[in-house]
Structure formats: structure tokens, C-alpha cells
ZAMARGU-4260 file (C-alpha; in steps of 0.2 Angstrom, whole numbers, plus 5000, padded with zeros to 4 digits):
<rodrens>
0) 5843/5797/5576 | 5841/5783/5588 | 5826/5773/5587 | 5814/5772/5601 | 5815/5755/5610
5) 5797/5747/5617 | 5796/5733/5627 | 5780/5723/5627 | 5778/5714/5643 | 5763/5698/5639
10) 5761/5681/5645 | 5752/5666/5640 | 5735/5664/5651 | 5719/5664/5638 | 5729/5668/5623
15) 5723/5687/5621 | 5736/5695/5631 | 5749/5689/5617 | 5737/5692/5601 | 5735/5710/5608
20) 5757/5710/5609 | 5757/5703/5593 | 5746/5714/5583 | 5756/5730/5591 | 5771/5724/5586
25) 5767/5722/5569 | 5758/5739/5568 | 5774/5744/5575 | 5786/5735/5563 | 5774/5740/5548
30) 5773/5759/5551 | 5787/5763/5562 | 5800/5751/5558 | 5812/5767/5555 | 5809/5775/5573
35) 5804/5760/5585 | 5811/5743/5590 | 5802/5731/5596 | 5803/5715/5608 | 5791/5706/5614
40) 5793/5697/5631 | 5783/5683/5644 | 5783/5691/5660 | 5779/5677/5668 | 5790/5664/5659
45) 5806/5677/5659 | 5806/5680/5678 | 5795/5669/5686 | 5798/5653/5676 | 5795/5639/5692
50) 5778/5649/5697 | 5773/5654/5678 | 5772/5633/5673 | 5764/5627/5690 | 5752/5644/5687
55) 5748/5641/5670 | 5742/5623/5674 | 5732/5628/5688 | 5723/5641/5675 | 5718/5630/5663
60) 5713/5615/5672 | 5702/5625/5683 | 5693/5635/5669 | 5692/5618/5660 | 5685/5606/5673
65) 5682/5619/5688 | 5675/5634/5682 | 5666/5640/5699 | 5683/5638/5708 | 5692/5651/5695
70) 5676/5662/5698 | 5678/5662/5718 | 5695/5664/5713 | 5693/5679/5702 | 5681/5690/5713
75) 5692/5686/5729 | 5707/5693/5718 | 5698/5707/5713 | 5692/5713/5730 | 5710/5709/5739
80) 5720/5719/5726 | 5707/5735/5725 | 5706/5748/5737 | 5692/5753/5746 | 5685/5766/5760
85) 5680/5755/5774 | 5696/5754/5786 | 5692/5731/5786 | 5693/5731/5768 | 5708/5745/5767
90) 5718/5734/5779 | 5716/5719/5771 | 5721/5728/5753 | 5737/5733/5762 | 5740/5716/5770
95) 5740/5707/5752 | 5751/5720/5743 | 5764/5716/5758 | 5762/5696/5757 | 5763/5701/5736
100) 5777/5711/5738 | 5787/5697/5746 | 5782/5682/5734 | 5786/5695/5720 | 5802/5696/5727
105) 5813/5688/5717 | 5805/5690/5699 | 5806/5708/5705 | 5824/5708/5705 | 5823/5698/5689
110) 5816/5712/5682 | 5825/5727/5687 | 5841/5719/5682 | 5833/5714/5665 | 5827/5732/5662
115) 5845/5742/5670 | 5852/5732/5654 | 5839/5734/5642 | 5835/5751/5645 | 5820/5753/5635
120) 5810/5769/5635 | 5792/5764/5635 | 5783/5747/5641 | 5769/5743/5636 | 5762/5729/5647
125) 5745/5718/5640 | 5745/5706/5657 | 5741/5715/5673 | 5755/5708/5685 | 5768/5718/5677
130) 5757/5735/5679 | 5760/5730/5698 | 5779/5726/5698 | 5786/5738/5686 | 5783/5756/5695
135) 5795/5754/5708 | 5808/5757/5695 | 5802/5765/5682 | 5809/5784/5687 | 5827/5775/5692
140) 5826/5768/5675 | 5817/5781/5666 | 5803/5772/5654 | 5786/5776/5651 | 5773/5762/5657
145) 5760/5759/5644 | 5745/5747/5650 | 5732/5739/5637 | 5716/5731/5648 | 5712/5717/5636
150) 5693/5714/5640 | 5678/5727/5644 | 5681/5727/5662 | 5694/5730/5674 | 5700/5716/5687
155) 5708/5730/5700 | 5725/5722/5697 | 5725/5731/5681 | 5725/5747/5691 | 5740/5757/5696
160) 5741/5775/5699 | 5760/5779/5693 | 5754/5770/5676 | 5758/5783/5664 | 5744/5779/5652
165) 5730/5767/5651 | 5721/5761/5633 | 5703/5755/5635 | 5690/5746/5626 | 5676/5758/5630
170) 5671/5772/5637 | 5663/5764/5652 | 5679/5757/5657 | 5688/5775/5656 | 5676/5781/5668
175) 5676/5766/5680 | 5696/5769/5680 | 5691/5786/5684 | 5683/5784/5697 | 5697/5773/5706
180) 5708/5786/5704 | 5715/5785/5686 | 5716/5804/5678 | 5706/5807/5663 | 5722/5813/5652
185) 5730/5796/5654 | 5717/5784/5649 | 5710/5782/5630 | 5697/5774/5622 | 5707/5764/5607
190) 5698/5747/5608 | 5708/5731/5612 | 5720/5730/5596 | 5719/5715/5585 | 5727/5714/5570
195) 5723/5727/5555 | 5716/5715/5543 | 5700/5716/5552 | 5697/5732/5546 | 5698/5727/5527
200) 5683/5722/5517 | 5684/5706/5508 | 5678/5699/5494 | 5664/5688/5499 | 5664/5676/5483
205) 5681/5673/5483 | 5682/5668/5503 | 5667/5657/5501 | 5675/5648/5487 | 5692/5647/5496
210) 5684/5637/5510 | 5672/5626/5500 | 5656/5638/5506 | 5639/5642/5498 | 5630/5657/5502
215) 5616/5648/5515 | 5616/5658/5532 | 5631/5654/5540 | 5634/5651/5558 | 5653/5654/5563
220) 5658/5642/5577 | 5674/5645/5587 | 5680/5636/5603 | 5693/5646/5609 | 5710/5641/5613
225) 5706/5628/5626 | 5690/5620/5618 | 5680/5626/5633 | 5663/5618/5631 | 5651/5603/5621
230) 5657/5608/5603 | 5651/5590/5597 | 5634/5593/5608 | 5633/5610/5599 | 5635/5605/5582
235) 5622/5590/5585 | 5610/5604/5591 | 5611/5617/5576 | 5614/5602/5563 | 5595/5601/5557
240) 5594/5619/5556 | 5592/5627/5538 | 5611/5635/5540 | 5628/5632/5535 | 5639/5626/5550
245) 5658/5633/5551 | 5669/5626/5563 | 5685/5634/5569 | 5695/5620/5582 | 5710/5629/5581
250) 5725/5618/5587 | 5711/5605/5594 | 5716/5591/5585 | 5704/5580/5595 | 5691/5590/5594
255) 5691/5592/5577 | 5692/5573/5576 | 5677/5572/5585 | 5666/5585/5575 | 5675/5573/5558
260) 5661/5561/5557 | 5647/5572/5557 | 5653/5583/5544 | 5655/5565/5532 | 5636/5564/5538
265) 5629/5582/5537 | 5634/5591/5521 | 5629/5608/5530 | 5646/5605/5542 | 5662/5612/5539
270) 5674/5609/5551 | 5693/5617/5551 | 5710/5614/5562 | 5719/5631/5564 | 5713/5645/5554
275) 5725/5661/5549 | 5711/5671/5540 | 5699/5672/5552 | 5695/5689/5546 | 5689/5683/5532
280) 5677/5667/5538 | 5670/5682/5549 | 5665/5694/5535 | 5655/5681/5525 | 5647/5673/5542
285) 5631/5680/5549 | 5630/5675/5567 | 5645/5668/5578 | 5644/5659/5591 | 5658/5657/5606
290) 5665/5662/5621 | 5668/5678/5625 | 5686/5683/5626 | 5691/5700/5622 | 5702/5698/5607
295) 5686/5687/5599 | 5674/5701/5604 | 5685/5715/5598 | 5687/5707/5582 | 5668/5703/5579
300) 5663/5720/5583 | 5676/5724/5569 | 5667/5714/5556 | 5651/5719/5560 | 5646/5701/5564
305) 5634/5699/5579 | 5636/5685/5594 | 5627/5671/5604 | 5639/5670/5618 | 5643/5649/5623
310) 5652/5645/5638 | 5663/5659/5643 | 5675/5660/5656 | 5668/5665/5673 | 5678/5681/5677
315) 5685/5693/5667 | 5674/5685/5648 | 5658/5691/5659 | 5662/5709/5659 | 5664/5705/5641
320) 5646/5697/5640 | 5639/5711/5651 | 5644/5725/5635 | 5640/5716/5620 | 5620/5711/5627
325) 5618/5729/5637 | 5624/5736/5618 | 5614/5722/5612 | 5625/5716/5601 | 5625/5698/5606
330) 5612/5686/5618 | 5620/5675/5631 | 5616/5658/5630 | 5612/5645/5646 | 5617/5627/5636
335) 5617/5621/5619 | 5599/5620/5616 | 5598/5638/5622 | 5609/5642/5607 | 5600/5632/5594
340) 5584/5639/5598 | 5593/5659/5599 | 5600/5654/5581 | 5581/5647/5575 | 5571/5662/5583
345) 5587/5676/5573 | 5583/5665/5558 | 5563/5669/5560 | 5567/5688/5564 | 5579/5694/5553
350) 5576/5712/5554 | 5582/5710/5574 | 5599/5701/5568 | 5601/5717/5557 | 5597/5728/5570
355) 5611/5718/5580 | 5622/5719/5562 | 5623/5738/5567 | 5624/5740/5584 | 5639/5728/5582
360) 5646/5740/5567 | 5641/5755/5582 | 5655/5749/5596 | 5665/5741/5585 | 5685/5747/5583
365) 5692/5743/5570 | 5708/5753/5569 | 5711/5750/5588 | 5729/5746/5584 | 5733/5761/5576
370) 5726/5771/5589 | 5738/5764/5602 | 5753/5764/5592 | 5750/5782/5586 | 5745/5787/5604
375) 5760/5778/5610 | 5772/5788/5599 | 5762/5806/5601 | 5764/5805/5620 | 5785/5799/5620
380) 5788/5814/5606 | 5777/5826/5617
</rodrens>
């Protein structure tokens, strides 16, 4: 029997989109690896390669040093892609999927001619761009189009009516896909996926002793991929609190070099480069504090671990802070001090950071991976 052949369509903007790919293809590979075969592909970098690097340097310059301008940048997007009733605003719409049509142009052709070849029979698609390009062929080329939104909200060039099916973080973002159009049947609430270890339980003494931990409250501080924010600043404003202080930098080296001296200073600092088992410093921390990208958020909510949102990114992280503090599961944070004086009054109050504890456990979605691989193969064998 042949085996079904995905496509994953990702790219590299903010890191989530290729986590979300990554953790379905090993879902896949894990419980599937007899029926399914799976390849992972940049969107962006396979058929727009000139535009994809000038692009990606744009993104993260802007979100780095001019946040407001990705902001205007976002909203304008958002209202020249969507469709809307009054004839200015419908006109408009149309005028920017021509001009979109044309500058799409060649990666479109790319595309066409990289799937006539492949001939795969579902996509699945974790960037948006590619839920714009991809249906003009799909019936010539008979594949599925499978899109995962990877935050709790919906920039409208997520939306596309010949999208076959649509998996959501959240029941709000159903309905708002609804009401643009989107039937019911073809949208489900999974959760964003992230990988499956994030639904096991860990042995608590074990992890702290791995990473040199005591059992102090623990405050979990992650930058996110770009090290948005005053991580040094931060860590200066919760140092003289009664907690314990863990760092995530990630790939930072420089931040990490920064946040160094303190922690020879401060013994309640602990500060690490790249960490795999992120899973586990979750489950033994109490609060975390960072950005709001949906891959982080999905995986707190799996761990039951509750947030003080620090700088997100204007856009698409604030439909993200929007649902965790309307759940309230996290509070949003204006500067560092804000964060340190959120940490001291959860410290005061412990029975409303357990009440947090379990409204995070409530929305949490631990097994969102599962759900969309299983929803994927349900619907293909239909």
C-alpha cells in the first residue's frame, strides 16, 4: 500500500511556524511512519529565495529596534488582505490581491512546478502566505490543504475559503473564522502542536538536581528567539526577591554573556545558553515570565505554569496576550519594574497564583499534536 505523502509548507519568521512543522513531523514519524512520509519545506526560502532574505531582515530588525513600525505594519496587512462589506474597503481588498497576485508571480510558478513533481496529497501549511498561493492548483494537482493558525488569533491572510481544513487554538478563533466565512466542519479546535513531551509528567527532584536547582519558588525567564527586550534590566529588578532566577538565552551568546556576571554575584541566578528540555524547567518552575509567542504559550498552558507576559511582539503575540489575561492565566506587564512588583504581589498571594495554576491547566492542550495528525489522517481516509 502506498504511503500517504504530506507536505509541510513553514518558514523562518519568529521561530513558531517551524516548531509547530517540526513537532508534526515527528508525531507523524513516531506513529505513522508505516502510512505517511513526510518533508518539511521553507516556503519562503524554496521559491522566493531573493525576497525571503531581504524579508526576513526587515522582520527582525523592525521588531528588534522598531516595534511600532511592525505594528502599523501588521494592522495595515491585516485590513488590505480581509474582506469587508463597505464597497471602499471591498475595492481596496481586491486592488491588493491583484498587485499580490503579480509580485507572487514567479514563486507561484515555482511552486506549481515544484508540486506537478512532488505530487503529494495533503499540505499542510503553518505560515500564512502559502494558504494564499496554493489553491489555485490544488484541484489540477489533487492535494488536500491543511492550515495550522499558530497564535490565538487570526491575521486575515491566514483566511481562505478553498482551505480544506483549518486547526485552531481555541474556540474563539473557530468562531471568528466562522464568521469570515470558514464552515464549521472544516475548522478544529486541536491547540497549536508542540512537541509531546509536554504532556508528560516529570520527576521534579531529579530535573532540579540535573540543572543545579533548589526547590525556592522559581521564576522561568525566557527571551525568545531574538532576545526582544532588557533581559539584563529584568534580572537586576527580580534579583532581590526571595526567588530562584532561571534564565533560558537560547542561542544568545551575548546575552548570556551579559547575564554571566550577575549570576557569579547573585547565587539565586541561573542562567543557560540553549536548552532541549524545556519541558522539564517548565514543570518544576512556578511562574514564567516572556514574550508571548504562540508556541511558548501553548507550551505553558501544557504545563500548567502560569505567565507575566514581558515585551511581546506588537501584532499577532497580542492576540496571544489578549487570551491568556481574558482566561486569566497570565498579567501583562508595562516594564521591568512592572514585572518585579507582578512577581512580589503573586508571592504575597499565593492562593491567586493557584487559581492561575488552574485556569492555565483549564485551556491548556497538551495532546494538540496528536489531535492534528489524527484529524489529518481521519479526513484523507474518509
Amino acid at each position: 500500500m502506498r504511503r500517504l505523502k504530506v507536505i509541510i509548507f513553514t518558514a523562518a519568521y519568529g521561530g513558531g511556524h517551524k516548531s509547530v512543522a517540526n513537532a508534526l513531523r515527528g508525531y507523524f514519524n513516531c506513529r505513522y511512519a508505516n502510512k505517511v512520509s513526510v518533508e518539511i519545506i521553507d516556503f519562503m526560502k524554496q521559491f522566493a529565495p531573493v525576497a525571503d532574505k531581504s524579508l526576513y531582515y526587515l522582520y527582525k530588525q523592525t521588531i528588534k529596534r522598531v516595534p511600532s513600525a511592525y505594528r502599523f505594519f501588521f494592522d495595515v496587512t491585516d485590513k488590505l488582505f480581509g474582506r469587508s462589506s463597505g464597497k471602499i474597503d471591498l475595492l481596496r481588498s481586491l486592488q491588493v490581491r491583484r498587485l499580490w497576485r503579480k509580485i507572487s508571480r514567479p514563486g507561484r510558478k515555482k511552486a506549481r512546478e515544484f508540486l506537478a513533481k512532488a505530487r503529494p496529497d495533503i499540505i499542510i501549511s503553518t505560515y500564512p502566505v502559502p494558504t494564499q498561493v496554493l489553491p489555485d492548483f490544488k484541484k489540477s494537482l489533487n492535494f488536500y490543504i491543511a492550515t495550522v493558525i499558530t497564535d490565538f488569533g487570526v491575521h486575515s491572510q491566514w483566511i481562505n475559503r478553498e482551505n480544506d481544513l483549518y486547526f485552531v487554538a481555541s474556540d474563539e478563533v473557530k468562531k471568528f473564522l466562522i464568521s469570515k466565512g470558514i464552515p464549521a466542519g472544516r475548522v478544529k479546535v486541536t491547540g497549536i502542536p508542540i512537541r509531546p513531551v509536554f504532556s508528560r509528567p516529570v520527576n521534579n527532584i531529579n530535573v532540579r538536581k540535573k540543572f543545579g536547582l533548589s526547590s525556592k519558588f522559581t521564576v522561568l525567564v525566557m527571551s525568545g528567539e531574538y532576545g526582544l527586550g532588557k533581559i539584563k534590566k529584568l534580572c537586576e529588578e527580580l534579583i532581590h526577591l526571595p526567588v530562584q532566577l532561571v534564565i533560558i538565552c537560547g542561542r544568545n551568546e551575548r546575552l548570556l554573556k551579559k547575564i554571566a556576571p550577575l549570576a557569579r554575584r547573585y547565587r539565586n541566578i541561573k542562567p543557560f545558553g540553549f536548552v532541549e528540555e524545556v519541558n522539564e524547567l517548565m514543570k518544576v518552575s512556578d511562574l514564567l515570565v516572556g514574550k508571548a509567542g504562540g508556541i511558548t504559550v501553548s507550551e505553558a498552558q501544557a504545563s500548567g505554569l502560569p505567565m507575566i507576559i514581558y515585551c511581546p511582539i506588537p501584532g499577532q503575540e497580542m492576540y496571544n496576550v489578549d487570551y491568556l489575561v481574558n482566561h486569566g492565566a497570565a498579567f501583562f506587564s508595562r516594564d521591568e519594574k512592572d514585572v518585579a512588583q507582578k512577581v512580589e504581589f503573586l508571592l504575597r498571594h499565593p492562593e491567586r497564583l493557584r487559581q492561575m495554576q488552574v485556569r492555565t491547566k483549564r485551556i491548556g492542550k497538551p495532546l494538540s499534536t496528536g489531535n492534528v495528525c489524527k484529524e489529518i489522517m481521519k479526513y484523507r481516509y474518509c
